[in-house]
C-alpha positions as CSV (number, residue, x, y, z in Angstrom):
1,X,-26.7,-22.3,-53.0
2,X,-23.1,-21.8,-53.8
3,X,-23.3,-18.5,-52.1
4,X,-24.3,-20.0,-49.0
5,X,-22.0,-22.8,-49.0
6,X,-19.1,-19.7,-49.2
7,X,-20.8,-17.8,-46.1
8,X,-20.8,-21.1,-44.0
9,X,-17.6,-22.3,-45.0
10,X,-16.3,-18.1,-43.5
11,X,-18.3,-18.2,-40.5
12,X,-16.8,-22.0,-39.4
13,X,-13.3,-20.4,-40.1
14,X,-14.4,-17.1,-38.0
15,X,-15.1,-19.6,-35.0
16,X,-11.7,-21.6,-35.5
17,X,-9.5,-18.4,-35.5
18,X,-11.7,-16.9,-32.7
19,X,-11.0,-20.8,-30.4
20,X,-7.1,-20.5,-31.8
21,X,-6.3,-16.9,-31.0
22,X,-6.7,-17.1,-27.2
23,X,-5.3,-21.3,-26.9
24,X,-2.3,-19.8,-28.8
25,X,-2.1,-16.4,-26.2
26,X,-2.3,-19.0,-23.4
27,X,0.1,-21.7,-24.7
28,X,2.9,-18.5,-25.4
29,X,2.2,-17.5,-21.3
30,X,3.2,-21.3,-20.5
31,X,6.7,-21.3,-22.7
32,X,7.5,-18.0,-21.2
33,X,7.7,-17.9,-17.6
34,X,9.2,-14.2,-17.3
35,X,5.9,-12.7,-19.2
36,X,3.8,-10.2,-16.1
37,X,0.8,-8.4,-17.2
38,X,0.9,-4.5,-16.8
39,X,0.5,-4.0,-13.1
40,X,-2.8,-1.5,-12.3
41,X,-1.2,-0.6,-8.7
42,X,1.2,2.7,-8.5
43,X,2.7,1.6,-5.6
44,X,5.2,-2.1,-5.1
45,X,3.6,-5.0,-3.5
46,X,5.9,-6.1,-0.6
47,X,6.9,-9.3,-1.8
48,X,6.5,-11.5,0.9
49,X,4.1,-9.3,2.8
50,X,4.9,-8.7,6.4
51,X,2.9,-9.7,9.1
52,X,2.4,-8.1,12.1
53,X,1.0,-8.6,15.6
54,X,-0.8,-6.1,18.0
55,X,2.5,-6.3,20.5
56,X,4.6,-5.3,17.5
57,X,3.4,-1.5,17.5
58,X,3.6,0.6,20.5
59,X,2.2,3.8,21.3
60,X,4.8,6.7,22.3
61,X,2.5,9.3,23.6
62,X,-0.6,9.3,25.5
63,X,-3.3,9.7,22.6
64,X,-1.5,7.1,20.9
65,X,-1.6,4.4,23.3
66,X,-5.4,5.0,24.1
67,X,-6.2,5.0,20.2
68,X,-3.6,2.0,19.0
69,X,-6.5,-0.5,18.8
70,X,-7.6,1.7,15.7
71,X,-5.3,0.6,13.9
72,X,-6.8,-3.3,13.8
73,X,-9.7,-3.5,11.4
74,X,-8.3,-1.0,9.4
75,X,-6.4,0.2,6.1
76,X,-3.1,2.2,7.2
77,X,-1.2,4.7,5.7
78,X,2.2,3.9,8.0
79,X,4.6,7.1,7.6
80,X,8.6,6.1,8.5
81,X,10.3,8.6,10.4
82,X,14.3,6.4,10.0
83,X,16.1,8.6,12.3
84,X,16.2,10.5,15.6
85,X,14.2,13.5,13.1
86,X,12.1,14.4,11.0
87,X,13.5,16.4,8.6
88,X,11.2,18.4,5.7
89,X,10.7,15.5,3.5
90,X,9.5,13.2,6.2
91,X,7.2,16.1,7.2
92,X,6.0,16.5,3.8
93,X,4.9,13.0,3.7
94,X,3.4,12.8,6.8
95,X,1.5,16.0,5.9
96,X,0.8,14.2,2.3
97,X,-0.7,11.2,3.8
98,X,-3.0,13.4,5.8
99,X,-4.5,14.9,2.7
100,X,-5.3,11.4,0.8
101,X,-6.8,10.0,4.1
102,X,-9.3,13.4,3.4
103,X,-9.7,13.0,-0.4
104,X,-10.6,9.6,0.5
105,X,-14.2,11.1,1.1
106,X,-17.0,8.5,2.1
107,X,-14.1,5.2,3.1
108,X,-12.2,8.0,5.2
109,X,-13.3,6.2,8.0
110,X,-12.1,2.7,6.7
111,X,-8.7,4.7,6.8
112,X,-6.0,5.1,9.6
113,X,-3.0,7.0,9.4
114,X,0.2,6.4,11.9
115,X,4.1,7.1,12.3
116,X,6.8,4.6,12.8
117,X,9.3,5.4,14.3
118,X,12.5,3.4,14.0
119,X,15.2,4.8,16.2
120,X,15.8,7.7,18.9
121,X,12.5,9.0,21.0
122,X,10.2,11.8,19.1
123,X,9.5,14.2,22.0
124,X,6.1,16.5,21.9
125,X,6.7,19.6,20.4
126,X,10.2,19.5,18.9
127,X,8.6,20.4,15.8
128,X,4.9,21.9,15.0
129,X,3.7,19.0,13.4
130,X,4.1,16.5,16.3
131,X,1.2,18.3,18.2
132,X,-1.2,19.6,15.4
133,X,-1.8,16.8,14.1
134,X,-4.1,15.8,16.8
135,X,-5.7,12.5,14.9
136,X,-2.0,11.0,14.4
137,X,-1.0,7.5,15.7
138,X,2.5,7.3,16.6
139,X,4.3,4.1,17.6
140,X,7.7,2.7,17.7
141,X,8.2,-1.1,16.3
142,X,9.4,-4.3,18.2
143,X,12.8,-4.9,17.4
144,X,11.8,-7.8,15.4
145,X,9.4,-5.9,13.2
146,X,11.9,-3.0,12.5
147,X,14.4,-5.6,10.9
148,X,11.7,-6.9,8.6
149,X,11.1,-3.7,7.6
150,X,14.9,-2.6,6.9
151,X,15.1,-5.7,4.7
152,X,12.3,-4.9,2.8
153,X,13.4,-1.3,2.2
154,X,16.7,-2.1,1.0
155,X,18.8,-1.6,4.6
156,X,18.9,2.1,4.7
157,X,15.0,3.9,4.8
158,X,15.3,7.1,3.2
159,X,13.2,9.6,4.7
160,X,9.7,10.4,3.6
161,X,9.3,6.6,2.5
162,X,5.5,4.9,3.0
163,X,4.1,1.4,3.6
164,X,0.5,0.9,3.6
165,X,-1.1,-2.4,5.9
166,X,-4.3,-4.0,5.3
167,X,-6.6,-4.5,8.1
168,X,-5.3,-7.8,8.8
169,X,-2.2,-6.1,10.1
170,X,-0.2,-7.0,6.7
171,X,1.9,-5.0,5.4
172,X,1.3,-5.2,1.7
173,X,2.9,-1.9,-0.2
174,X,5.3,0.5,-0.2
175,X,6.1,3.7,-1.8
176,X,9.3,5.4,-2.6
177,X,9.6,9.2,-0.9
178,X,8.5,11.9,-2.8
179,X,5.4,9.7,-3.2
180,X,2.6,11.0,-5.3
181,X,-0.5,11.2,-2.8
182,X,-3.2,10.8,-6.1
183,X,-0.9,7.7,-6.8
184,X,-2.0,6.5,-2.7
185,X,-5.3,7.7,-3.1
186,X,-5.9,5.5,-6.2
187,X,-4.5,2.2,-5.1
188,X,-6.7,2.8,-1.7
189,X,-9.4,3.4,-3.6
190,X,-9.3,0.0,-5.3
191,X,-8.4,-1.6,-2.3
192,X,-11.6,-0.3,-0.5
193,X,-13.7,-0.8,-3.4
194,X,-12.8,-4.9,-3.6
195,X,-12.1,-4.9,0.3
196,X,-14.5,-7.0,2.4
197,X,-12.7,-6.3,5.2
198,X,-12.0,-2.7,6.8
């Protein structure tokens, strides 16, 4: 009897640690503020995100202003090209972003790819790129759009940098250049897996 009066009196103060353990881990993440849980994504949330319209991307060359609408309904891997060129590491990302859109197997079809570019006029064939990649959106932004984007990359965009928009047209991520494509593919992975959109 005395033995079974031990065992309930352990399993009651089993229950009260296992009620006190979490209300304790919860009341600690009220008194500090500053606690974030590990983030899962590789790339940085673009805190606020930025919104876009259709009128705010414009096709530069003929494919691209028939195909622009594919870019609605769909997750896009935005390339930067900051200057008037694209030097090696801008053409390194852009070729980058071209290989996660075909790791990307089964969703590659919930996947877009484009270029913005921010200043100057990219003409066909300055450099091999421009014309082999054949499946490439290219557009240039509204004014207004091309700020928000300079803000949110600090002022000056380094070249080889990438953003990444939801299908809603937001513009959700970025990553730094040099970006590591199995880093992309990952965090698109995730996105299409949750995604009930695109």
């Amino acid at each position: 009897m005395t033995k079974q009066i031990q065992k309930n009196h352990r399993t009651i103060i089993i229950l009260a640690l296992m009620t006190l353990v979490p209300f304790s881990f919860a009341w600690y993440l009220t008194t500090d503020p500053g606690f974030k849980p590990a983030a899962t994504n590789n790339g940085d949330l673009v805190i606020p995100v930025i919104t876009t319209e259709r009128s705010d991307l414009q096709g530069v060359d003929e494919f691209s202003v028939n195909n622009i609408e594919q870019l609605k309904g769909h997750w896009v891997m935005l390339n930067i090209i900051p200057t008037g060129l694209c030097n090696k590491t801008c053409a390194e990302a852009i070729h980058a972003t071209r290989q996660v859109r075909l790791m990307l197997n089964k969703d590659l079809t919930r996947t877009r790819r484009a270029v913005i570019i921010m200043q100057g006029k990219q003409e066909p064939g300055f450099q091999p790129w421009w014309n082999e990649d054949d499946r490439l959106i290219k557009v240039k932004p509204a004014p207004a759009l091309a700020m928000k984007i300079r803000q949110q990359l600090g002022g000056t965009i380094t070249e080889g940098c990438l953003l990444l928009m939801d299908p809603l047209g937001n513009i959700m991520m970025q990553y730094p250049a040099g970006f590591d494509p199995y880093a992309v593919k990952g965090d698109l992975k995730k996105l299409l897996r949750i995604s009930q959109i695109g």
